[in-house]
C-alpha positions in Angstrom: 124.0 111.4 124.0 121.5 111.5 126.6 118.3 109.2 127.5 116.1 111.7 126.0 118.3 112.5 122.9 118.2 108.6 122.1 114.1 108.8 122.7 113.6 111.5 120.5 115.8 109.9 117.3 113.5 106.1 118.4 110.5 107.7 117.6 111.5 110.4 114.9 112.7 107.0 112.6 109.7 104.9 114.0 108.2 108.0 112.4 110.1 107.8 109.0 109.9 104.0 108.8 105.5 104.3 109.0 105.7 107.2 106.6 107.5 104.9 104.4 105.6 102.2 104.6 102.3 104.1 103.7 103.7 105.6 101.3 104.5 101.8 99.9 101.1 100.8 100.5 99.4 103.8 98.6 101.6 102.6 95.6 101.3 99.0 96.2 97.5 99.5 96.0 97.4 101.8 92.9 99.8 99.2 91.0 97.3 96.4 91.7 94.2 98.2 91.3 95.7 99.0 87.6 96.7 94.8 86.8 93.1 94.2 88.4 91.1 96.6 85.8 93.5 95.5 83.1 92.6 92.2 83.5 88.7 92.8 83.4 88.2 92.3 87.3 85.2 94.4 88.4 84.9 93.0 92.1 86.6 90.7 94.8 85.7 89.0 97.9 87.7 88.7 100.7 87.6 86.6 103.8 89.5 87.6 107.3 90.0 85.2 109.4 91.6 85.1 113.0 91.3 87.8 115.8 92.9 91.1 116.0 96.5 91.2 114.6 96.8 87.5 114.1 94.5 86.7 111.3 95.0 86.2 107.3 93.4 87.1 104.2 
């Protein structure tokens, strides 16, 4: 297998592995959006805090 081979099959399941994870975060977000309505929860408030990609809800 060559340098470029081995490139190519990186990114193709770096690929695969964010389409999967979307796709989990689609359904995550439908699930919870149904147990919110069910439980009578019209609206939330959420705080970010931190800087770029090291920060918490």
């Amino acid at each position: 297998m060559n340098d470029l081979t081995q490139v190519n099959d990186f990114y193709a399941q770096m690929l695969e592995a964010q389409q999967r994870a979307a796709e989990r975060r689609v359904e995550t977000r439908a699930a919870l959006l149904a147990e919110l309505c069910a439980l009578g929860v019209t609206s939330i408030k959420v705080h970010y805090e931190g800087y770029g990609a090291s920060g918490n809800v």
